[in-house]
N, C-alpha and C positions, 0 to 999 in steps of 0.2 A: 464777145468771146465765141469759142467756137463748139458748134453743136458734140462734139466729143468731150469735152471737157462740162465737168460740175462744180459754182457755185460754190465754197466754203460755207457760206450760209445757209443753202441748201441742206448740208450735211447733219442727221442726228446729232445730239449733244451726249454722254454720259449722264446721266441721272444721280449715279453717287460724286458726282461730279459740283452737283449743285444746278445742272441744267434742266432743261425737259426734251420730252420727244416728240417732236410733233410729225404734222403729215397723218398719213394715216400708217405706220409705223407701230404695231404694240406687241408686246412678250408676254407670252402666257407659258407656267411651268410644269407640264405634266408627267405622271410618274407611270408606268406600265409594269404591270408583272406578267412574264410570260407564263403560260400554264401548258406546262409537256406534258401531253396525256400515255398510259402506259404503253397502248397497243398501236399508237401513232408514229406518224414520221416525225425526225427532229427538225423536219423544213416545215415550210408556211402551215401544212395539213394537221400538226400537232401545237400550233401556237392558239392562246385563247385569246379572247378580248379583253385590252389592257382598263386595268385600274384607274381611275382621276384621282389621287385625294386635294383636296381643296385645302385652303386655310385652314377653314374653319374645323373640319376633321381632323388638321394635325394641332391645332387648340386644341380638342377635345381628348386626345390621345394624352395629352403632353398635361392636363390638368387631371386627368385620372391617373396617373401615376402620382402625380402628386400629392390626388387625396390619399392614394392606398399605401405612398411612403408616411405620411401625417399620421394615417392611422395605427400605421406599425403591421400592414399587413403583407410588406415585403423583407418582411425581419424572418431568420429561422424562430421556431417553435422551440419553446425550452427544455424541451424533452430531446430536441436536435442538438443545444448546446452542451459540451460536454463541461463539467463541472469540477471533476476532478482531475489536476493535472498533476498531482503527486509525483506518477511514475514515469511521468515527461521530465519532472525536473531535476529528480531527484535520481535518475537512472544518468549512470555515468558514461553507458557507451555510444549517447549524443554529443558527447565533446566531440570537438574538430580536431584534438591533440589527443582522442584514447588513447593508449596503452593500453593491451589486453595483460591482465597479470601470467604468470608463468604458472602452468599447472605442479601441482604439489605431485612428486614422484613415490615412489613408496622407497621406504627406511630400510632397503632390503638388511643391512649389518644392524641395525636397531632390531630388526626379531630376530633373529639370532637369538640363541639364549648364551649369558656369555657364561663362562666358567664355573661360576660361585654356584649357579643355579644347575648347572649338570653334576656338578660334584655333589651337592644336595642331595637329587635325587638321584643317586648312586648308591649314595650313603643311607636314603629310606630303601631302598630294595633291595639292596644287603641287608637292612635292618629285619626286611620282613621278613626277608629269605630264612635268615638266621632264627626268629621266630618261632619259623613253621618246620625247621630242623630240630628245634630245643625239644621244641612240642613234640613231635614223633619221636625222638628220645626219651623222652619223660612215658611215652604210653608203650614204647616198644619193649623191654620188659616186665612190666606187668602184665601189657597182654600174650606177652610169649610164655609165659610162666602159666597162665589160666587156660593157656591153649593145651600146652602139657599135663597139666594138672588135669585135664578133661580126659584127653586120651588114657593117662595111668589110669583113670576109673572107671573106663568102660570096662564091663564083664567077656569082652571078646579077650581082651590084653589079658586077664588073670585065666582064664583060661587057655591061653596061650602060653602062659609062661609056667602054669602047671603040668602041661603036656609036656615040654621039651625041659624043666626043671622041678621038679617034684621034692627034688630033698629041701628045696623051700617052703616047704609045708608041713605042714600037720598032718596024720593018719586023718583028721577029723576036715580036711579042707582048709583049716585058716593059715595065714600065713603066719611063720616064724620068724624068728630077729632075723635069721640069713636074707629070710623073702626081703624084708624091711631094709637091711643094709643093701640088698642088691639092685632093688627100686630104686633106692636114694643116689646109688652111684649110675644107675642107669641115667636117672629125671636130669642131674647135674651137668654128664654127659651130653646128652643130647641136649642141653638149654646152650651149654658150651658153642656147640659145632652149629648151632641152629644159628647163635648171635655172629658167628664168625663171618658165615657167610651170605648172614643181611649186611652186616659192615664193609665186609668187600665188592658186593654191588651197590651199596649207597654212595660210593667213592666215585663212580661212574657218571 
């Protein structure tokens, strides 16, 4: 054969293959972590010295997880888990088809007060109205009458009226029946023309 050319036997075999490798020929797998330092350059000046792990170190890795899942110490804490899912489940606007409902509008014609109840009270405030007119009717002459009755008995009024009417008296001062009839038709009088013209501004 010719010195440029190799041999087929020569050549390594695959190993998952079911052969071997011989020669002096072997693979080793090493893993590196770079380490960029803060105030470094990103080229050779800021790389640090890579990592080996071995086997046997990724056993050891790979069985302590293991214990610490066995143990339960890669579980959340119960105090992490939440417990009540009531207002998860039971709350509607997680559906995928909500519908939000339509907000309730106000009943503007519902308050309204309808007719029956305006009439009503119509018909109390007339009532009262009516009331508090009886009522000042009922005291408006009595008390116009004690109003007069007061003034005839003041001693200014009799002394007034003996001044400018004398033959209504006595030589002695008292009054005589003329005095008496003419008080009467006076007190009458004037109770007359006093009601007249409360009544014609009550009207108002």
């Amino acid at each position: 054969m010719s010195s440029d050319t190799t041999s087929i036997m020569d050549l390594p075999t695959d190993p998952t293959g079911g052969g071997s490798i011989g020669g002096n020929v072997s693979l080793s797998i090493n893993e590196t972590n770079q380490v960029i330092s803060g105030g470094g350059n990103v080229g050779g000046q800021g790389q640090g010295q890579g990592v080996s792990l071995d086997q046997s170190t990724i056993n050891q890795i790979v069985n302590g997880l293991q214990q610490a899942s066995s143990a339960g110490l890669t579980q959340l804490q119960s105090r992490d888990i939440p417990r009540n899912t009531e207002n998860i489940i039971q709350d509607p606007q997680i559906q995928p088809n909500y519908i939000p409902p339509n907000r309730e509008t106000e009943d503007y014609i519902g308050d309204y007060e309808d007719n029956d109840e305006i009439i009503s009270k119509y018909n109390r405030r007339v009532d009262q109205d009516s009331s508090l007119d009886q009522l000042y009717d009922e005291i408006q002459v009595p008390l116009l009458i004690c109003i007069l009755y007061f003034l005839f008995q003041l001693p200014i009024f009799k002394r007034l009226l003996f001044k400018y009417f004398p033959v209504l008296f006595f030589k002695d001062g008292n009054i005589n029946i003329y005095g008496y009839l003419f008080t009467s038709v006076l007190f009458g009088t004037l109770y007359y023309f006093i009601s007249k013209v409360t009544t014609h501004f009550s009207t108002f």
